[in-house]
N, CA and C atoms as an extended XYZ file, in Angstrom:
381
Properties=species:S:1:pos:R:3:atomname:S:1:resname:S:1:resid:I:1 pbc="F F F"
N         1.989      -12.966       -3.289 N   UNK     1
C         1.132      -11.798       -3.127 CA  UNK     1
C         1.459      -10.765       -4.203 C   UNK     1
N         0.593      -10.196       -4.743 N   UNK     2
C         0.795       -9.440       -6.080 CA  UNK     2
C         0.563       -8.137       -5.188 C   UNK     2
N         1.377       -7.161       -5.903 N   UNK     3
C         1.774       -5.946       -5.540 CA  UNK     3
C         2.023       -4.838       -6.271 C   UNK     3
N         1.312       -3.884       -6.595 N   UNK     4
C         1.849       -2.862       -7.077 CA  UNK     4
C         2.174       -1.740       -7.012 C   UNK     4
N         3.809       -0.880       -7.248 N   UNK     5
C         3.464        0.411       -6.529 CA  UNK     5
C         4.057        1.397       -7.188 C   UNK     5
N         3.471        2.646       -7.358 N   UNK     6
C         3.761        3.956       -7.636 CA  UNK     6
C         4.216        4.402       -7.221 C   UNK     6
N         5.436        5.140       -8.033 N   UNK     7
C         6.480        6.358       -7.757 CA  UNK     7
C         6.839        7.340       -9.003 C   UNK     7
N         7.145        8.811       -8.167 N   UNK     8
C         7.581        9.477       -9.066 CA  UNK     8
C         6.665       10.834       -9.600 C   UNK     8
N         5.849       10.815       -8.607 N   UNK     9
C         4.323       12.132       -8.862 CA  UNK     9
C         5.276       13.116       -7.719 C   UNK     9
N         4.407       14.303       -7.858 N   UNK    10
C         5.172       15.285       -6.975 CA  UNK    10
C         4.647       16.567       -7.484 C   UNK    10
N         5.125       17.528       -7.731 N   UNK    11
C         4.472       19.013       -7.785 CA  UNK    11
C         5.339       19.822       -8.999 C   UNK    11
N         4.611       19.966       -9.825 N   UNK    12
C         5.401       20.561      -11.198 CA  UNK    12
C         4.406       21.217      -11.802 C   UNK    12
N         5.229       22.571      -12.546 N   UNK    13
C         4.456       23.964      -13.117 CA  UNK    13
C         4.199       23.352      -14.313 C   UNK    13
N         2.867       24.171      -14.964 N   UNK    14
C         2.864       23.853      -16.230 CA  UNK    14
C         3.834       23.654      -17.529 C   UNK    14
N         3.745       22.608      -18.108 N   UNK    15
C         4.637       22.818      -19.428 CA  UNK    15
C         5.723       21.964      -18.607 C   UNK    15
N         5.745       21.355      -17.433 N   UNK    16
C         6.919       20.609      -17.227 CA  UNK    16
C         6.863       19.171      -17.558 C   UNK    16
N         8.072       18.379      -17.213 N   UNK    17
C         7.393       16.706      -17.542 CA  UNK    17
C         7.989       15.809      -15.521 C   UNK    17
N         6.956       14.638      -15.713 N   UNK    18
C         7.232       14.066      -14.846 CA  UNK    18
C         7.254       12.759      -15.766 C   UNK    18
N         8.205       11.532      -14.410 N   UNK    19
C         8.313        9.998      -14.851 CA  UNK    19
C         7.554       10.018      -14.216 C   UNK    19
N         6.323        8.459      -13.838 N   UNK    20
C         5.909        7.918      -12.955 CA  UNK    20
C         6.731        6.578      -13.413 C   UNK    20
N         6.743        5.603      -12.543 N   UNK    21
C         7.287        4.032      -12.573 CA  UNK    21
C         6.350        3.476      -11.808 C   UNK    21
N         6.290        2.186      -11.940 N   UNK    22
C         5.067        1.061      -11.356 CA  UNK    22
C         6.098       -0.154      -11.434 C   UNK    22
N         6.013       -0.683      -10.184 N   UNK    23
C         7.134       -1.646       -9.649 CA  UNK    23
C         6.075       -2.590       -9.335 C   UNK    23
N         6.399       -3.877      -10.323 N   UNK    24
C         5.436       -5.203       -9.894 CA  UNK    24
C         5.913       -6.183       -9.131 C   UNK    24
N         5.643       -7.065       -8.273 N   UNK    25
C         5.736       -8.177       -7.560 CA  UNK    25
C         4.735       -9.113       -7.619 C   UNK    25
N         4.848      -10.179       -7.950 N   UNK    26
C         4.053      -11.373       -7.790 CA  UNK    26
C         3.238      -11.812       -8.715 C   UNK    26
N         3.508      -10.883      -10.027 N   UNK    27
C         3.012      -11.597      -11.156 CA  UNK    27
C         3.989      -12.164      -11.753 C   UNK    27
N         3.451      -12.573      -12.739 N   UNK    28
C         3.858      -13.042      -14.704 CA  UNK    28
C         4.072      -12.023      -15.183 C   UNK    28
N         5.215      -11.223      -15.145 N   UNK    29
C         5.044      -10.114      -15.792 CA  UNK    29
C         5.040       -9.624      -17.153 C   UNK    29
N         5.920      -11.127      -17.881 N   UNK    30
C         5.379      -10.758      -19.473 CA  UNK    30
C         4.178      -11.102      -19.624 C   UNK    30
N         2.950      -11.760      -18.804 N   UNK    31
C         1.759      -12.471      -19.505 CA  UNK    31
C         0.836      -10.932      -18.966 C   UNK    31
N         1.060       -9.824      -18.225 N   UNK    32
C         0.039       -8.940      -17.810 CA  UNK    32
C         0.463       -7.406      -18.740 C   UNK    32
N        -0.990       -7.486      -18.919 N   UNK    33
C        -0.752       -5.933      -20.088 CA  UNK    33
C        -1.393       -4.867      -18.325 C   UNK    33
N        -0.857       -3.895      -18.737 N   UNK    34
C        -0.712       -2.662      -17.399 CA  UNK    34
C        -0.992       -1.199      -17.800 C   UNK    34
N        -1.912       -1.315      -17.179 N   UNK    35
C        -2.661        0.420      -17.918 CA  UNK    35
C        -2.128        1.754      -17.194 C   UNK    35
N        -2.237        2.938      -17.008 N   UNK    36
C        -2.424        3.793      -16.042 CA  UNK    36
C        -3.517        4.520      -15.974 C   UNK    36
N        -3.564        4.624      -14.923 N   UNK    37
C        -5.594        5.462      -15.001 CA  UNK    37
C        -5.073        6.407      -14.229 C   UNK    37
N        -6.347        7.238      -13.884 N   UNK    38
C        -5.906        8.599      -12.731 CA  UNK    38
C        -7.286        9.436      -12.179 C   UNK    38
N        -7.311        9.926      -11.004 N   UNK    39
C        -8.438       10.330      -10.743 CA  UNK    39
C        -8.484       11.732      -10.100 C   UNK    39
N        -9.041       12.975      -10.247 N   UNK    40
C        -8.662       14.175      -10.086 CA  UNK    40
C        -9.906       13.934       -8.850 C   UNK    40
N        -9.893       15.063       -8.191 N   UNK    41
C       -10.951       15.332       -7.277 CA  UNK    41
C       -12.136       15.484       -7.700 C   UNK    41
N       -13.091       14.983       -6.758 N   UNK    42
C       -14.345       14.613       -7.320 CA  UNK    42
C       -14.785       13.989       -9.149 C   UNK    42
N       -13.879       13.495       -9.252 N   UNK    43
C       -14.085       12.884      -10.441 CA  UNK    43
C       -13.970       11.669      -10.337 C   UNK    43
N       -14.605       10.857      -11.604 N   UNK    44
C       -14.379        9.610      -11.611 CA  UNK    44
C       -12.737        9.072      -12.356 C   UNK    44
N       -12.846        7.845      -12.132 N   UNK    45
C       -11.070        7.202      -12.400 CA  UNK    45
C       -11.199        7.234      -13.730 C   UNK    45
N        -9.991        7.520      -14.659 N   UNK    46
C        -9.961        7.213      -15.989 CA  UNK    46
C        -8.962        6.937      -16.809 C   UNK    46
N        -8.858        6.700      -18.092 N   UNK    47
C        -7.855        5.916      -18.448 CA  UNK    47
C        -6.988        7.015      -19.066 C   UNK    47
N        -5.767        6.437      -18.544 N   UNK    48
C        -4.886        7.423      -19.056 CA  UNK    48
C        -4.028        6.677      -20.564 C   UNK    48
N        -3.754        5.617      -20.206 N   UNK    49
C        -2.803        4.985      -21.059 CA  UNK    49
C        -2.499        3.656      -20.392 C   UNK    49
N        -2.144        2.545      -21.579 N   UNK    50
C        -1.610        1.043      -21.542 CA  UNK    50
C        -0.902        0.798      -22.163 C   UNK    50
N        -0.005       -0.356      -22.040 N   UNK    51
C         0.491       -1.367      -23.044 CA  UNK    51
C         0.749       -2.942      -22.870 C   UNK    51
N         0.232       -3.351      -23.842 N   UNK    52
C         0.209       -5.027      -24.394 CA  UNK    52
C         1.354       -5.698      -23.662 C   UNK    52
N         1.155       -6.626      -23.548 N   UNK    53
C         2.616       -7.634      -23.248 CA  UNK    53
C         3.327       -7.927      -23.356 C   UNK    53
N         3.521       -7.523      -24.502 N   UNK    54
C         4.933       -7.213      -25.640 CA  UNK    54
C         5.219       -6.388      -25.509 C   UNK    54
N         4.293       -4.929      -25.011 N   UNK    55
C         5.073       -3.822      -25.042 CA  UNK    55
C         4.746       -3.523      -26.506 C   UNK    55
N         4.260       -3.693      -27.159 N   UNK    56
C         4.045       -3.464      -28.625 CA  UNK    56
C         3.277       -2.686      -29.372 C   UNK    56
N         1.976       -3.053      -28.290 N   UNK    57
C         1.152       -2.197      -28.594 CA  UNK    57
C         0.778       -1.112      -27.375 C   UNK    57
N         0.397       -0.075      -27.553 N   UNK    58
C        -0.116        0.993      -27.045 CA  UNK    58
C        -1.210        1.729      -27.243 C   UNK    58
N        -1.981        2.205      -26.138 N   UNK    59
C        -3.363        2.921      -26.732 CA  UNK    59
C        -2.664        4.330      -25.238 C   UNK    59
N        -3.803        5.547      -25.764 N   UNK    60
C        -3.568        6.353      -25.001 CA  UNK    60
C        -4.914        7.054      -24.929 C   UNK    60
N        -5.313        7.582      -24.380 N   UNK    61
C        -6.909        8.894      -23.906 CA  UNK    61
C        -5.905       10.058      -25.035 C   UNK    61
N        -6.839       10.526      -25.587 N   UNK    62
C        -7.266       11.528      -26.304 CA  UNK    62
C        -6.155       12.718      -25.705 C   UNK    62
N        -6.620       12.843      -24.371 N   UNK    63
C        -6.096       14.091      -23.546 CA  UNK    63
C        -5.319       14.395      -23.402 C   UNK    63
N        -4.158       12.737      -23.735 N   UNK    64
C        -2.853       12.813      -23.233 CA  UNK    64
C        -2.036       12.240      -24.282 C   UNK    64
N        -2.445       12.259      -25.435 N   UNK    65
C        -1.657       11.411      -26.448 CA  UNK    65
C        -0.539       12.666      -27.027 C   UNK    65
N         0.518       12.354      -27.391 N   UNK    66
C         1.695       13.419      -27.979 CA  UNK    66
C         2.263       13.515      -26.834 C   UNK    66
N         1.869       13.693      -25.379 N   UNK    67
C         2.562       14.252      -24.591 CA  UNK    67
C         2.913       12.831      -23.593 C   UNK    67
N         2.143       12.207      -23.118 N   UNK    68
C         2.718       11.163      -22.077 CA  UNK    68
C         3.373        9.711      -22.951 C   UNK    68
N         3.970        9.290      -22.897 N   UNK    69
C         4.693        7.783      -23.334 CA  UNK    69
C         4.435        6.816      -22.210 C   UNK    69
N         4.153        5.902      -22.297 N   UNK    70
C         3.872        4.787      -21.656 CA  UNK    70
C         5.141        3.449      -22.268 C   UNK    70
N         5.859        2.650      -21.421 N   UNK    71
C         7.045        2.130      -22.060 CA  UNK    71
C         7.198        0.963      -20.361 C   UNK    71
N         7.375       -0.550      -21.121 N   UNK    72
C         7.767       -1.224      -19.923 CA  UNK    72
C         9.137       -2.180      -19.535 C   UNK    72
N         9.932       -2.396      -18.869 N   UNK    73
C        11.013       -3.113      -19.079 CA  UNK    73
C        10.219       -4.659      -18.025 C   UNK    73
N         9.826       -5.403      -19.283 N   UNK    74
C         9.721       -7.339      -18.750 CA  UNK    74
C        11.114       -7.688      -17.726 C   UNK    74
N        12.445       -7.165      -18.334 N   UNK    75
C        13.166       -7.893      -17.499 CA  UNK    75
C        13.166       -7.010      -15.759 C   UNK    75
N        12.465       -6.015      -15.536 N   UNK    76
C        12.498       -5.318      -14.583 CA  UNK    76
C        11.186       -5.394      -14.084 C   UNK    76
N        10.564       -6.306      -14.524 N   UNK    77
C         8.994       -5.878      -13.755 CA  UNK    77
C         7.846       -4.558      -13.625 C   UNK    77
N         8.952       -3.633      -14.385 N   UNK    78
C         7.832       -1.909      -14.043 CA  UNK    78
C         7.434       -1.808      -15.818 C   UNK    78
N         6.548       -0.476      -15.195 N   UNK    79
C         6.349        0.465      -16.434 CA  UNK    79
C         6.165        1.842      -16.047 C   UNK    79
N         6.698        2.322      -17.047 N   UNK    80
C         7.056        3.903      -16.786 CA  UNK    80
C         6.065        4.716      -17.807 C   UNK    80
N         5.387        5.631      -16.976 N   UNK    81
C         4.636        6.553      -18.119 CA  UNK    81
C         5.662        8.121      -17.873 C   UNK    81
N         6.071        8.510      -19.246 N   UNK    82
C         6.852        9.870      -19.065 CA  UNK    82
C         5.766       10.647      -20.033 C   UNK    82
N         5.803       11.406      -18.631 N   UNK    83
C         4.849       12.766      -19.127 CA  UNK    83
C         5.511       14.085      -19.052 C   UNK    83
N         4.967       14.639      -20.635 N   UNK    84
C         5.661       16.324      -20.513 CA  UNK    84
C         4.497       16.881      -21.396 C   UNK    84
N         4.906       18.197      -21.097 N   UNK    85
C         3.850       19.278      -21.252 CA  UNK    85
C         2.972       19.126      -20.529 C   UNK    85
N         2.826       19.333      -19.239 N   UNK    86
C         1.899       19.023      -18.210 CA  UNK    86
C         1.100       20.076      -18.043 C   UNK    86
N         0.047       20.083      -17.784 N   UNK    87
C        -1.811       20.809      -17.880 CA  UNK    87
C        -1.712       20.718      -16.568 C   UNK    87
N        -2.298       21.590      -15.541 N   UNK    88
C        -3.048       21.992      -14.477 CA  UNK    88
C        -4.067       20.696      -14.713 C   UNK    88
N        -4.838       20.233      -15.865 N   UNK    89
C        -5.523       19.404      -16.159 CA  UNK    89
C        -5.070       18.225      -15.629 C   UNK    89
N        -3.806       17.864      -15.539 N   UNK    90
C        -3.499       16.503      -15.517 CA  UNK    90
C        -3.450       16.053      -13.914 C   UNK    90
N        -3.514       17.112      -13.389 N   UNK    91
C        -3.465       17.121      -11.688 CA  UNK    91
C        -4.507       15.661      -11.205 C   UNK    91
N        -4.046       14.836      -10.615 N   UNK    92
C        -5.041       13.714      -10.062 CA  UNK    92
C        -3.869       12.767       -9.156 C   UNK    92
N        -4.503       11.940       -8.801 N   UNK    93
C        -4.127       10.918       -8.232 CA  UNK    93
C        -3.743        9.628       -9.605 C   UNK    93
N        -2.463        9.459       -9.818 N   UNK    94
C        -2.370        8.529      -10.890 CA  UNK    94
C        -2.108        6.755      -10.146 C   UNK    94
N        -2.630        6.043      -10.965 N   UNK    95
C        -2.223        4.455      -10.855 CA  UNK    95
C        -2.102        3.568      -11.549 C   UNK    95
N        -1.384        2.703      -11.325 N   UNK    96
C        -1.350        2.004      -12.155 CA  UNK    96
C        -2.103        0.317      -11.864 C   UNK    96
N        -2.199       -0.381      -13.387 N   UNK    97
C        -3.093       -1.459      -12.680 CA  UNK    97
C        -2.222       -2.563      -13.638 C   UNK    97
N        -3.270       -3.759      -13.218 N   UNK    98
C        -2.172       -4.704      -14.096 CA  UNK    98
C        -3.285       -5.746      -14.533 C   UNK    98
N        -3.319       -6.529      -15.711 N   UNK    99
C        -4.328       -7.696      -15.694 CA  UNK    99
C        -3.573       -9.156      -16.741 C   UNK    99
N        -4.182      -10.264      -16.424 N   UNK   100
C        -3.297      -10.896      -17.601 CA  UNK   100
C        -4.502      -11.177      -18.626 C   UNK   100
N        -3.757      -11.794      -19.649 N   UNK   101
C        -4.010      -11.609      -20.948 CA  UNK   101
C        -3.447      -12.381      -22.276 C   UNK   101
N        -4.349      -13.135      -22.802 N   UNK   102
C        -3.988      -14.218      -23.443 CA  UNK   102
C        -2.885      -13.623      -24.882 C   UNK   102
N        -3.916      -12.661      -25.359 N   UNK   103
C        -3.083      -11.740      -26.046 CA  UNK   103
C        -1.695      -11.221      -25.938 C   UNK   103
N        -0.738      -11.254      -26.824 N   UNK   104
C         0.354      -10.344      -26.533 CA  UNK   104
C         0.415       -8.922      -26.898 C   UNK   104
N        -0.465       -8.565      -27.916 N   UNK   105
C        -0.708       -7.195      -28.303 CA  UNK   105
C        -1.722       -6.493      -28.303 C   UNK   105
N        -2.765       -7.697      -27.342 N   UNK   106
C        -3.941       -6.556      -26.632 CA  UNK   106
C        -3.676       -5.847      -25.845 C   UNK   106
N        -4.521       -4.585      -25.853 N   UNK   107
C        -4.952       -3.764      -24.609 CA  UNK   107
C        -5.804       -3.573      -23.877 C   UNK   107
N        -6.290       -3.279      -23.111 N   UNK   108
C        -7.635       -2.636      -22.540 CA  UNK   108
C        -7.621       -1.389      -21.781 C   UNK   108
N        -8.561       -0.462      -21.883 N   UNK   109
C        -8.642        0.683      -21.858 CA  UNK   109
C        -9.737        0.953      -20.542 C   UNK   109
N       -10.703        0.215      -19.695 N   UNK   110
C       -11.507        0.314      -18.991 CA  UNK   110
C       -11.342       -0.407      -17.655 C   UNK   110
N       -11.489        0.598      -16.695 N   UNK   111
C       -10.879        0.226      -15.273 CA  UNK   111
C       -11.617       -0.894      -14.829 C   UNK   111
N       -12.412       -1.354      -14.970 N   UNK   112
C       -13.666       -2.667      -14.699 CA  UNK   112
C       -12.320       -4.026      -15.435 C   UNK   112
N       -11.616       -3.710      -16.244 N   UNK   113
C       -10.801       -4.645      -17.416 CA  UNK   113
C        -9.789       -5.313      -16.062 C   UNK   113
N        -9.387       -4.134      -15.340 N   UNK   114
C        -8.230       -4.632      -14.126 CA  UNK   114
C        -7.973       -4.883      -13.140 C   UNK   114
N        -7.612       -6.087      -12.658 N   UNK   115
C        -7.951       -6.565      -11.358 CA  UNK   115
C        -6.531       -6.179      -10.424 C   UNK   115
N        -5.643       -6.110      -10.884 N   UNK   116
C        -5.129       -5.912       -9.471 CA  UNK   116
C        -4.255       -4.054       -9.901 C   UNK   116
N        -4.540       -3.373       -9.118 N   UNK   117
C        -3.965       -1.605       -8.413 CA  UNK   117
C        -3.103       -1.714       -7.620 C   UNK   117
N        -2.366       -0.149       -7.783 N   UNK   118
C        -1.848        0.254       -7.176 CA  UNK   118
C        -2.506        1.252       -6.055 C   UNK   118
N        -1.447        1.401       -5.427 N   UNK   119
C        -1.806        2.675       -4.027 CA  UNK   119
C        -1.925        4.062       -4.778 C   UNK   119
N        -1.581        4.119       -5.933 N   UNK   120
C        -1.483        5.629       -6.628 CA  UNK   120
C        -0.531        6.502       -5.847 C   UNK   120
N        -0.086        7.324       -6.975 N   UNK   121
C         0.622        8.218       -6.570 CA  UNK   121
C         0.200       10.404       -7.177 C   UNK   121
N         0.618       11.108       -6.344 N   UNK   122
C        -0.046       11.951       -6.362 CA  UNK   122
C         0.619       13.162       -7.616 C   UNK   122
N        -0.027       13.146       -8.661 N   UNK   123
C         0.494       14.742       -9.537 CA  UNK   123
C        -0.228       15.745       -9.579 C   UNK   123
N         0.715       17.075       -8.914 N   UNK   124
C        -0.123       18.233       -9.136 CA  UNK   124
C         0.707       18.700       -9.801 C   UNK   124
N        -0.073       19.834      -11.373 N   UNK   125
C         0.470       20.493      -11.793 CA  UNK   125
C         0.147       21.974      -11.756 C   UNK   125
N         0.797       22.994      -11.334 N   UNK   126
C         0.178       23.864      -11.328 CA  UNK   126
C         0.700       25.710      -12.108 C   UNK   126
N        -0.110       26.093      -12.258 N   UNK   127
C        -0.111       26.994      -13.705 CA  UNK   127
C         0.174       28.426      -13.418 C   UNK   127
């Protein structure tokens, strides 16, 4: 049974940083590239950031590039996005997803791309 789960959201003032971590079970975990998306209220889900299977490659949203890192340990099964300089903006429900992938240094950037989620976890930042 494939599993994924979020930790590490919580309540932080602007300009601070948070980890999130994403703890996998029941995949291949070097064969799945793993994005994070996030969804604020009344908004739709969106991409926050990924990386390849190697870990090699990386893409990030516009919104959040300079400030969040996305980074995964294969021999541990997770991936960690560390975010600083945090925006009132960034406030949402974050998750993470996972898909496999023939590629080792593809990515994908579009939530339709990933089949298996997490429960999300919750960041508010506030200003």
């Amino acid at each position: 049974q494939v599993q994924l789960g979020e930790s590490g959201g919580g309540l932080v003032q602007a300009g601070g940083s948070l980890r999130l971590s994403c703890a996998t079970s029941g995949l291949t975990f070097s064969s799945v590239i793993v994005g994070w998306f996030r969804q604020a209220p009344g908004k739709e889900r969106e991409f926050v950031a990924a990386i390849s299977r190697s870990g090699g490659s990386t893409m990030y949203a516009d919104s959040v590039k300079g400030r969040f890192t996305i980074s995964r340990d294969n021999a541990k099964n997770t991936v960690n996005l560390q975010m600083s300089s945090l925006e009132s903006e960034d406030t949402a429900v974050y998750y993470c997803a996972a898909r496999y992938g023939s590629s080792v240094e593809f990515v994908y950037t579009g939530v339709r791309d990933y089949g298996y989620w997490g429960q999300g976890t919750e960041v508010t930042v506030t200003s």
